[in-house]
N, C-alpha and C positions, 0 to 999 in steps of 0.2 A: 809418189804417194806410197803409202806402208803399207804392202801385200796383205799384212793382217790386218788392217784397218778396215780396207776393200773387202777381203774374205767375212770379217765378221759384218760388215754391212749389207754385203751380199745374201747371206742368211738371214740377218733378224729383218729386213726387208719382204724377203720371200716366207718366212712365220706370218710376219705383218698381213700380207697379203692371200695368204693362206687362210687365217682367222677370217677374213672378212668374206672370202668364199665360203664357210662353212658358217658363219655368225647370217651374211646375207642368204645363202642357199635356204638355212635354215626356219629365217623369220618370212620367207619367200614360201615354203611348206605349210609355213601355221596360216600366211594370210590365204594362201588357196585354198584349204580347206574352211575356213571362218568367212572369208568373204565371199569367196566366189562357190562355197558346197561343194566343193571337194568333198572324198569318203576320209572317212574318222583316218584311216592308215598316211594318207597324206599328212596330216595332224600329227601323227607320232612318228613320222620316221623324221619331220620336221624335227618334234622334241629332241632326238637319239640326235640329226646334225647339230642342232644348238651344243646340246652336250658336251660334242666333241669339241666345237668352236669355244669351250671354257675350259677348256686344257692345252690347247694351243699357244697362250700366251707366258704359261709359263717355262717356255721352252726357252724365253728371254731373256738373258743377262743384265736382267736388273733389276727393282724393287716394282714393287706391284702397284704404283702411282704414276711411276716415269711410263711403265710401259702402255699403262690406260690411256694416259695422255697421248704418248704418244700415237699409238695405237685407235683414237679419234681421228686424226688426219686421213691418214689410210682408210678409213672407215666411207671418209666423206669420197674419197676418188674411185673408191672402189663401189659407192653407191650410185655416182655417177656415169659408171663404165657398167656399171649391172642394167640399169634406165637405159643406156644407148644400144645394149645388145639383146636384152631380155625383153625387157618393157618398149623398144622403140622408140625412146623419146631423148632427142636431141637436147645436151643441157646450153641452158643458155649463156652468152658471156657473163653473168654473175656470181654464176653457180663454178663456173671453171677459176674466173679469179676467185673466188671463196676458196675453192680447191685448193690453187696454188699456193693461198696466202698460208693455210691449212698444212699445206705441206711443208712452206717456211718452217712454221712454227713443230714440225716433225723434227725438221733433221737439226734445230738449234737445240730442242731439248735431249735428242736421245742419240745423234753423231754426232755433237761437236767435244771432242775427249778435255778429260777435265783433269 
């Protein structure tokens, strides 16, 4: 396999997964403070990670569709790995085949070189 192919997947992966730490951290801040009455600060240091989480994506080598898209996938496994560590809650086999089908559909749109 091509070192640089491996290297650049290796990073836009780790962005990938990066974003959704900072996208989920983030929507994670707003909803304790809105649902559960958290103090107003929990609310905005939410907004300040959201923030970041929208600067993150363009650190990606590519147009700003491909990597939304792609950038869903990751979204959905990395919501389910926040549920099983955060929230406690084991996903169930639907939610994981969703995931993977999800993840197909990642790495045909934004690794398969064109």
């Amino acid at each position: 396999m091509n070192e640089g192919l491996v290297s650049f997947t290796l990073v836009s992966l780790g962005l990938f997964f990066l974003a959704a730490l900072f996208e989920i951290g983030g929507g994670y801040l707003v909803w304790l403070w809105l649902r559960e009455k958290k103090g107003i600060w929990i609310g905005v240091l939410g907004g300040i990670v959201l923030a970041v989480y929208g600067i993150i994506p363009t650190f990606q080598p590519a147009h700003f569709g491909r990597v939304y898209a792609a950038y869903g996938g990751i979204f959905i496994v990395s919501s389910l790995i926040w549920g099983k560590f955060v929230d406690r809650t084991e996903p169930d086999r639907y939610e994981i085949i969703g995931a993977l089908i999800a993840l197909i559909g990642v790495f045909i749109m934004f690794y398969i070189p064109r």
